[in-house]
N, C-alpha and C positions, 0 to 999 in steps of 0.2 A: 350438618350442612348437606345441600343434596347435590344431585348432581348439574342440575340445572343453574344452581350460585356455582359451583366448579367452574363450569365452564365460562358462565358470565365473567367470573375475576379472572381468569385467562383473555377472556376476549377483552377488559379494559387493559390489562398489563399487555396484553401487545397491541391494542390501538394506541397506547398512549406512545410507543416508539414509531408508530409509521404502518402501521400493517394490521391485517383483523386474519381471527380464524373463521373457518368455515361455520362454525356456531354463529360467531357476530353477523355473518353475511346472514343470515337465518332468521336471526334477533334485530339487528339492524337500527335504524333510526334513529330515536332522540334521547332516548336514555341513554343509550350507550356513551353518545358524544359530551351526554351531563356528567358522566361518571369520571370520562376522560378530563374533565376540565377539575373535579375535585381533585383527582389523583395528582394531576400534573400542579395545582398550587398545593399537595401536600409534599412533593417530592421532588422540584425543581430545583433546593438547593442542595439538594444528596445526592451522594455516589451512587446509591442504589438505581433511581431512574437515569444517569447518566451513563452508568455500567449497563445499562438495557438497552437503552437507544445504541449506542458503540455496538452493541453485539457481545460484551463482553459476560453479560450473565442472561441464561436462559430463562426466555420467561414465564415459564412454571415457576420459578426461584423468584421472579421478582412476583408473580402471582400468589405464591406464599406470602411476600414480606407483606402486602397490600392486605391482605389476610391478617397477618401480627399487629397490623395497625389496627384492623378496625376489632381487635380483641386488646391491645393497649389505651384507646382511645376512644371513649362512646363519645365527644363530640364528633370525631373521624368517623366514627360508623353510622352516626346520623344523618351525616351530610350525603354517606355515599348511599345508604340505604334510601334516600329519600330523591335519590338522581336517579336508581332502579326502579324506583315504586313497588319494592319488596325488602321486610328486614332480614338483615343480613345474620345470620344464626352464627354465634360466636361459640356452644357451647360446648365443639367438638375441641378438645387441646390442639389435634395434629389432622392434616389430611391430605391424600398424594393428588399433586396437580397432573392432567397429561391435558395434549391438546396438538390437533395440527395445522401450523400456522400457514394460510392463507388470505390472499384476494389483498385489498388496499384502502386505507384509509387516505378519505378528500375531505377537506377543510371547504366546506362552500358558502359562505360569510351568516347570515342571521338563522341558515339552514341548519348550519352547526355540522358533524358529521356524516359525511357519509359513506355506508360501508361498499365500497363498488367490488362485482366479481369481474376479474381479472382473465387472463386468458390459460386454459388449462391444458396445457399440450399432451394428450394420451402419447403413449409412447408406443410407436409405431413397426412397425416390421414388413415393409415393404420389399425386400429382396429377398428373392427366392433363393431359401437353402439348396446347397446345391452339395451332390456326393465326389467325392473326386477320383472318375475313373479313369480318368490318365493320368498315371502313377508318376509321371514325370513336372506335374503344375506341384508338386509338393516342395523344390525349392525355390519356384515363385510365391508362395507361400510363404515358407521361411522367409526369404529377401523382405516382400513385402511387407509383412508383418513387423521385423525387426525398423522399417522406415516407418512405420504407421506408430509404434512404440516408442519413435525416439522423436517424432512429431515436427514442426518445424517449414511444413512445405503448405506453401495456399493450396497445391491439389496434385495428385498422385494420376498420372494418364496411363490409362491398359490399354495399349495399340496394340491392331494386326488387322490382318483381314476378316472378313467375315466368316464366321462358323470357325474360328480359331481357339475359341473358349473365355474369352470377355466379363462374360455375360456369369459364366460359371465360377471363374475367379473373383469375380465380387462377393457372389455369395456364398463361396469359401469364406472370405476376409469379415465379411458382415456378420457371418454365425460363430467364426473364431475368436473374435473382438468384442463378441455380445456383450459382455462385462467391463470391457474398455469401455464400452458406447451406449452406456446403459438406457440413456435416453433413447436409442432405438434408431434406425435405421430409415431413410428416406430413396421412393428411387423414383427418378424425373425423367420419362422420353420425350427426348425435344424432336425425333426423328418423324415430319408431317405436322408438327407442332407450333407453339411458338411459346418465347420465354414469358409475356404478361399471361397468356393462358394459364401454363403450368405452373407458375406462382402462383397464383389464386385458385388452381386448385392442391395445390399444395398448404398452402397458408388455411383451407376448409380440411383437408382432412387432417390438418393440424387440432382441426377443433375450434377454429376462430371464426365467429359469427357471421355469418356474410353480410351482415346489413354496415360492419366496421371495416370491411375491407372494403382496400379505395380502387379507384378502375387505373392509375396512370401507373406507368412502370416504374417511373421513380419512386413514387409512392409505395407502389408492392415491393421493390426492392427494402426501403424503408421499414416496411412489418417483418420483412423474414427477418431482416437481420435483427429486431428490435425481439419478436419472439424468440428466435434461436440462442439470444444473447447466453452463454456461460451453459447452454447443454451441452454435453457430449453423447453428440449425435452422428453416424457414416450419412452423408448423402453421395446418391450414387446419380450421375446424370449423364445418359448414353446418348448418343447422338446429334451431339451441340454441332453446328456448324464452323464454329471461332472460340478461340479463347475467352471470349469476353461476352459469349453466351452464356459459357458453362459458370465463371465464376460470380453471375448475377445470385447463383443458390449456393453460394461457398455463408457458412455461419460464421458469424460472430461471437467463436468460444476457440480460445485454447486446446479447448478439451473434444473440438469436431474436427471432422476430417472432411473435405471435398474429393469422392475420388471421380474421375471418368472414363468413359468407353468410349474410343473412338479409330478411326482406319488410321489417323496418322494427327502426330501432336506437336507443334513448336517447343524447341528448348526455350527454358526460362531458369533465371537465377533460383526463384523458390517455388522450381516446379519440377517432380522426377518424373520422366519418362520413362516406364519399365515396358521391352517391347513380351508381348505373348505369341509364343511362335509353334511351327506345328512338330509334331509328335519325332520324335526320334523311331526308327525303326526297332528298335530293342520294343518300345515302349508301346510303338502300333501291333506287335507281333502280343506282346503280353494281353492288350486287351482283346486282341481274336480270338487268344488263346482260353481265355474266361470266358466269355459269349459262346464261344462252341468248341468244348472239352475233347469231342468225337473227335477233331480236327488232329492229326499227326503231325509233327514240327515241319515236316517236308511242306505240307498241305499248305500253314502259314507263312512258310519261307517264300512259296512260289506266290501266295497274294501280295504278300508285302514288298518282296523284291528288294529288298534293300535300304528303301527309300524313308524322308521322311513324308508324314502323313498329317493333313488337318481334319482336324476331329471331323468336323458334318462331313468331309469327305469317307472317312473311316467307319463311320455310322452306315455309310450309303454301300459300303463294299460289303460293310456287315447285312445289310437288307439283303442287295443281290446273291448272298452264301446263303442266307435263310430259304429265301426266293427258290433259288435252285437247288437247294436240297427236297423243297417238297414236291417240286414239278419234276425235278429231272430236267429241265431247259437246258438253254446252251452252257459252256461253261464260261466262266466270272474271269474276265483277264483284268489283269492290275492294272492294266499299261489305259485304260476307259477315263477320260475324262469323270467330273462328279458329274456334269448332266447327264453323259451316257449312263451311267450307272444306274441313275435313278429314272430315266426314262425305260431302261432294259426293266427295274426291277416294276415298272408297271405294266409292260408288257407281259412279264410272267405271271400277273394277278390272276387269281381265277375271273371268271366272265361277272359273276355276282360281287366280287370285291372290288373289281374294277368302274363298278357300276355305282356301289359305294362309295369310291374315290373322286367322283365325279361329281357328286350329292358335299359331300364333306369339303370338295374347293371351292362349291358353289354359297356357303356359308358365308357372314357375314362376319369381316376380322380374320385375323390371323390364326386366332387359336379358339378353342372354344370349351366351353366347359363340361363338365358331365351333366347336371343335370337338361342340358340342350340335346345333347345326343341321347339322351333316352329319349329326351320327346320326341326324337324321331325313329327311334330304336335301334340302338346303333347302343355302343359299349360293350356289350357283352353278346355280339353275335360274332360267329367263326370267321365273316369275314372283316370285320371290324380287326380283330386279331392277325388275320391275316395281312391287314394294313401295319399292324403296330409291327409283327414279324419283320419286312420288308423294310421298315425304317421310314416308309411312307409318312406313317401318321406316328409322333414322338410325346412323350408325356412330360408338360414344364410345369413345374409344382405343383398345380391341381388342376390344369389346366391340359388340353391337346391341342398339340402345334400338326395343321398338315402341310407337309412338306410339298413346293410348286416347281413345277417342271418347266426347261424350258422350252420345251414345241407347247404347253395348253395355252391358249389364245385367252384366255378367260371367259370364253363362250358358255351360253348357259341352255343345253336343249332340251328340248320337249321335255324329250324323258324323265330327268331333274326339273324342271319347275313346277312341276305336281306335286313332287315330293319335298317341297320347299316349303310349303304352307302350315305346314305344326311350325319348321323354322320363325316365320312371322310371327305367329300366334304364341310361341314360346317371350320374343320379345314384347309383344304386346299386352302377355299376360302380364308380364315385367310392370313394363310401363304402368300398369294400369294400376298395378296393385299399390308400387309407389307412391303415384299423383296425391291421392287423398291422404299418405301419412304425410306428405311433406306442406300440400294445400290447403288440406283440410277437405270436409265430408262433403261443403257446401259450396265451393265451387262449380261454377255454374259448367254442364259437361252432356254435348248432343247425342257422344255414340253411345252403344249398348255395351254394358261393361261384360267382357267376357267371361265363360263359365267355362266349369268343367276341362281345364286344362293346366299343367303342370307347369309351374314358372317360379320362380328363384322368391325367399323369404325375407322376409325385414323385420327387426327389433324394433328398430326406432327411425324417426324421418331421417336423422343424417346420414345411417346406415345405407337408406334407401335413394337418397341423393347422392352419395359414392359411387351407387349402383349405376345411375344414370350418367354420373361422370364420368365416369370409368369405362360406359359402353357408348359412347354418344356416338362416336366414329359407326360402330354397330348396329346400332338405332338407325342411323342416317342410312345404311345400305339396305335394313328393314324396308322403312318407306319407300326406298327404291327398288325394290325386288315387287312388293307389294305391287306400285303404282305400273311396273313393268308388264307384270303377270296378268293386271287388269281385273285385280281386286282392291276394289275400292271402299267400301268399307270399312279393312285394314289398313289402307295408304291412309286415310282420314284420320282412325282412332289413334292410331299411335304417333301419330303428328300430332293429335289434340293432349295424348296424354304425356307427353314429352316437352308441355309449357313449364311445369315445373322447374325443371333442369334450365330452361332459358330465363327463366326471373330470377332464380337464384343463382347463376353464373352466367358474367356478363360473354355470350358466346354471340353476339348479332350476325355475323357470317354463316357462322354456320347454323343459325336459325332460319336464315335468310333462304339459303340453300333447302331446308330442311321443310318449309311450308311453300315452297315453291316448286318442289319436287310431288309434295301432296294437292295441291292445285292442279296439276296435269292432269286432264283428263276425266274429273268431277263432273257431274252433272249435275245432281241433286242439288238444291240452291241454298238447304240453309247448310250444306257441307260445304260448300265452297264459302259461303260467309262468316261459319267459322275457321276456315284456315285463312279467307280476308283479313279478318281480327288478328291473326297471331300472324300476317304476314304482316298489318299495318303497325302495329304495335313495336314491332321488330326493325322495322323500317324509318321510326321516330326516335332509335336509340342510333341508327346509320347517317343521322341527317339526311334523310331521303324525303323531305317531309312534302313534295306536289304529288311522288307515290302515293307518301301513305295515304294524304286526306284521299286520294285517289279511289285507293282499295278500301277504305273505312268507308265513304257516301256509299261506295260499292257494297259492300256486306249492310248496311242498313237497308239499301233498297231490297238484296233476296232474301234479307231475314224474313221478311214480309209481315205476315200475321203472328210470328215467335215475338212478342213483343221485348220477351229475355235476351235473345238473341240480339234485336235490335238496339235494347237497351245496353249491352254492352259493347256493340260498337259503337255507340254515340260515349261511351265511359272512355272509351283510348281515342276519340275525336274529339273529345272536351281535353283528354292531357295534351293531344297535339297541340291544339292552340292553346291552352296554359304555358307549354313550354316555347312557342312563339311569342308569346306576350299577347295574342289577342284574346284579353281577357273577355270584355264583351261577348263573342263566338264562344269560350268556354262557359257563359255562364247560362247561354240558351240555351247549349248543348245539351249540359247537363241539368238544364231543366226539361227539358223534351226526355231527356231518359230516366227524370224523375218520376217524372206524371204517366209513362209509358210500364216501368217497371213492374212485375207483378212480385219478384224473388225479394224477400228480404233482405240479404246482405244487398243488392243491389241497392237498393232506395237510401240503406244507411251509407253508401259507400258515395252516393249521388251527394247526399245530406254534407257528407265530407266535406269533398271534393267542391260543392260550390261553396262552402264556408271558409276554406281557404281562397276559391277568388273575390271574397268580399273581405277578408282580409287582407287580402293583399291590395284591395282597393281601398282601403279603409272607411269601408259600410259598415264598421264595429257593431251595430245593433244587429243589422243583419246576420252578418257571422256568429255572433252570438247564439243565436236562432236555431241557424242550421247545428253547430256545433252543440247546443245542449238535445234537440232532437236528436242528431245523429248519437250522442250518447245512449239515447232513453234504447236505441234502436240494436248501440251491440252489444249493450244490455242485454238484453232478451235475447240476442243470441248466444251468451256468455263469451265473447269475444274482449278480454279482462284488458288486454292491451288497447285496443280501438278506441274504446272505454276511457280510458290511462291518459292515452292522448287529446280525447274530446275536453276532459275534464282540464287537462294542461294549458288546452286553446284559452278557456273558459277563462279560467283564472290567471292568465297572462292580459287578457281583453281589460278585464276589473282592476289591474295593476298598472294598466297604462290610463286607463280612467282616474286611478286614487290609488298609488303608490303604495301611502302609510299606511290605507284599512287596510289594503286587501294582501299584503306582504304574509303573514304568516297563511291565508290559504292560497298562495303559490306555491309556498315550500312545500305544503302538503304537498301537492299535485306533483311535484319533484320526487318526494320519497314515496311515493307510488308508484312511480317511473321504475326510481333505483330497485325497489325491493322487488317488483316485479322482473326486473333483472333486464331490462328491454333498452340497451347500451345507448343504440344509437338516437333513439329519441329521447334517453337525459341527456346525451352532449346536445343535442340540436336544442333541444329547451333551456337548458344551462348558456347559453349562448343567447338566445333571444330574450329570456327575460333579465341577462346581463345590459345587454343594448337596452330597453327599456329602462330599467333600472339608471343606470349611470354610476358615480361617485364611486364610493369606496366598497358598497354590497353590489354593484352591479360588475366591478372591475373582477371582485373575489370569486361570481358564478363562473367569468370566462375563464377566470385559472383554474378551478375545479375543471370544467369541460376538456381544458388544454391536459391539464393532470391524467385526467382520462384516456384522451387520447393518446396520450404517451406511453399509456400502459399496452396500449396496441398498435406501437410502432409511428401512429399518425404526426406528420407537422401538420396545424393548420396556419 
């Protein structure tokens, strides 16, 4: 037997209890579901299949017994061989099953099987390890640890004030517990944020497809808790305003923990409050004492004074001792607030490092990364050093934090905005490089895609959309530094290449903000028609919709002679009034951007787009029409999904015409959905060609659909 029947008799001995392995998700369709139906009337009255479905025998074990059948029994091995459309080779005596069971088996009535993949949560490690240099957080440690071990609380609160150590005692707890929490760590700032935001990106870098995640908060509460169900995962979530922000991300497993970070916490029956407080003078002398060895006890005595100490404060006396040991400056009195300290310790900057300091506040975000700071050349020059010395500039996992003083106004002069511009270009080489893994090559795109410049790397599109989600706060002060400077070709491109990020996470605010900030001060007309487009298009998800047609007529008339360009503003001026209902206006629309288009994707996407308003009107020939052209169309561009879906339209049209012929090639166009793995358009089609359908095969698509849905948390 090889290994291909292996695995196949694994994949029916666990479809037939409820579940497929990753082979069957591979193999898939109608065999498999043939196989399941012999097995299950060979084994329906036996312990063997009852003991599998229970969970109580593994099913390699029951994969073997299915095996002993079809070598005790050639009518058994007929029937199932001939469900495979392969014989089943009995000649081996013995052979060892392995396999790993995933993804779900759905019953979907005359379709028979289907093998759906399920959602795969990588196991994540978002909280930064953290060393523990104040020797005194080691019996908050203990403490916590032993409550994190005996379990029992909805969520564990680390209060203090800021720069207290928070932030560090998490990921003390997250890297001590790795093995408790094996499923991996999550960490949420709600700080400038908001709770449906950071679900949904949370719920994406979970790995869950964005076309199944839903936009309403009840809903996204619904998939965390539906995914997270039974991992044992830390989620960490800093900066909640209320109790009942924070525990919108508490999981749904015994085996997770909810912890949080915040200035101050309500008591609650199943909530411990552990406070994080500052440093013991023993404990601030010890760490002086490590950071600068040359220091005499006398020397530490007289900084510390007695007192106790909060770490960023301690950090900052540490800078002004660095500070003044290389300058000679004034000396370092303990008794200096933390401002004064860190305003002294920039005073003592050399003229060039302070110069640097100014460059480095004027960055976009809090912290920044290394490959950003070489593009401006900063990491490994003496005064860059000279900032980390000082406590200025501080290093958070791979990341540098520059520390804000309170006299800098946030002012950005002359001298720094010149040397601002690799900054942009570093983002936008970002940007750019992203766009096309996550949109694809053929996305229609006016600016000039930039060269010769150093910017951050990506595997794969999701990698690259974390990228963009992760920096969008960043992005957004890009475009704004750009549009400030009065460079406009940068304000443009990187507004244009940051669409991505906005169609795949529903952010319209701060899209809104984000092409309307690139619109400032444009002149060139078809740059301003393309940021019209993505202001219009943006503005139809805000219900803004006298804007948008506003700004869409607007971008079609400077598109002028770009016929592409015109063309695709009349594409988001045909959904406007699709999603008004005035189907009419969408249907001239998008024939004006039919006949205008010269881009391919465009014509097939026109083709679409009016075959669903002729379905929806029920012009069935018509849509017909467009929908098999548009097929022939993303065809040739091997667009396999577009395809998937035209072909689905096609043969739902035929089904509501003649039921009985055309029922088996719907299923097809189904399990062409499923194998291609494109979620959200089999629940949408399992759904519509149930409503068509009716009776007992029409009732059974909508439960497959719901089945599915449920695997991703959805009620519908």
């Amino acid at each position: 037997m090889d290994r291909y029947m292996e695995e196949l008799l694994i994949a029916i001995a666990t479809a037939a209890t409820g579940k497929a392995t990753e082979f069957a998700m591979k193999a898939g369709g109608r065999r498999l579901g043939r196989a399941v139906r012999v097995v299950k009337q060979r084994f329906k009255r036996g312990s063997d299949f009852k003991e599998t479905k229970r969970g109580d025998m593994p099913v390699e074990e029951f994969a073997a017994r299915i095996y002993q059948e079809c070598v005790d029994d050639d009518a058994f091995r007929s029937a199932l061989s001939a469900a495979v459309d392969r014989d089943i080779d009995v000649s081996r005596p013995q052979f060892d099953f392995h396999g790993d069971v995933r993804g779900n088996v759905v019953q979907a009535g005359s379709i028979g099987t289907l093998i759906v993949q399920g959602p795969k949560v990588p196991k994540l490690q978002e909280v930064e390890r953290a060393t523990p240099d104040f020797v005194n957080h080691a019996q908050d440690v203990e403490t916590l640890g032993a409550e994190i071990e005996a379990g029992g609380w909805d969520e564990i609160a680390l209060v203090g004030p800021p720069g207290v150590g928070k932030t560090s005692m998490a990921g003390l707890l997250a890297h001590r517990f790795d093995q408790q929490f094996h499923d991996g760590h999550i960490y949420v700032d709600l700080d400038g944020s908001d709770v449906r935001t950071e679900l949904r990106s949370a719920l994406q870098r979970m790995g869950i497809d964005k076309s199944v995640i839903v936009d309403d908060l009840k809903g996204l509460r619904r998939q965390f808790v539906s995914i997270t169900k039974d991992m044992a995962v830390l989620v960490v979530v800093d900066g909640a305003p209320t109790r009942e922000h924070a525990l919108m991300f508490k999981p749904d497993s015994p085996a997770a923990q909810l912890l949080v970070l915040s200035l101050q916490w309500p008591e609650g029956r199943r909530c411990l409050v552990h406070p994080i407080r500052d440093l013991a003078a023993e404990y601030a002398a010890e760490y002086l004492r490590k950071e600068f060895p040359e220091l005499d006890d006398e020397e530490i005595r007289q900084h510390v004074r007695g007192r106790a100490w909060r770490p960023s404060h301690l950090e900052r006396l540490a800078g002004l001792i660095a500070n003044q040991q290389r300058t000679e400056g004034r000396p370092v009195s303990a008794e200096s607030e933390a401002d004064q300290m860190l305003e002294a310790a920039y005073l003592n900057l050399s003229e060039s490092a302070a110069g640097r300091y100014r460059l480095l506040r004027a960055l976009p975000g809090a912290e920044a990364e290394p490959d950003l700071l070489r593009s401006i050349g900063d990491l490994e020059t003496e005064e860059f050093q000279e900032l980390v010395d000082a406590r200025l500039v501080s290093k958070k996992g791979n990341r540098y934090r520059v520390r804000v003083r309170d006299s800098d106004d946030g002012a950005v002069g002359a001298d720094v905005r010149a040397a601002l511009k690799p900054v942009v270009h570093y983002y936008l080489m970002g940007a750019q490089l992203a766009d096309p893994l996550i949109q694809g090559v053929d996305r229609l795109r006016i600016a000039e895609p930039l060269r010769y410049v150093q910017g951050p790397e990506f595997l794969s599109p999701s990698e690259a959309l974390q990228w963009m989600d992760g920096h969008r706060d960043d992005l957004l002060e890009a475009v704004r530094i750009a549009q400030q400077c009065g460079w406009r070709q940068e304000q443009m491109a990187l507004a244009e290449a940051m669409w991505p990020l906005f169609s795949n996470c529903p952010l319209p605010e701060t899209a809104k903000r984000v092409y309307a900030t690139a619109l400032d001060g444009l002149t060139d007309p078809e740059h301003k028609a393309r940021m019209l487009i993505c202001l219009g298009r943006t503005q139809v998800d805000l219900l803004e919709h006298r804007e948008s047609e506003s700004n869409l007529k607007e971008a079609v008339r400077l598109a002028g002679d770009n016929v592409d360009l015109a063309a695709a503003a009349m594409e988001q001026l045909g959904w406007l009034y699709y999603r008004q209902g005035r189907l009419s206006e969408a249907e001239e629309t998008y024939r004006r951007g039919f006949k205008i288009a010269e881009r391919k994707r465009t014509k097939a996407l026109m083709l679409k787009l009016l075959g669903i308003v002729y379905r929806d009107q029920e012009r069935d020939e018509e849509a017909r029409d467009c929908f098999s052209r548009a097929a022939k169309r993303f065809g040739k561009l091997a667009d396999k999904r577009n395809v998937a879906i035209m072909w689905l339209e096609i043969a739902a049209l035929d089904l509501k015409a003649d039921p009985e012929r055309h029922l088996d090639e719907v299923d097809e166009a189904v399990l062409n959905l499923n194998e291609g793995g494109w979620t959200k358009p089999l629940i949408d089609a399992l759904k519509r060609l149930g409503a068509i359908l009716g009776g007992e095969e029409g009732q059974a698509r909508i439960e497959a659909a719901k089945e599915i849905e449920r695997m991703y948390g959805i009620e519908s």
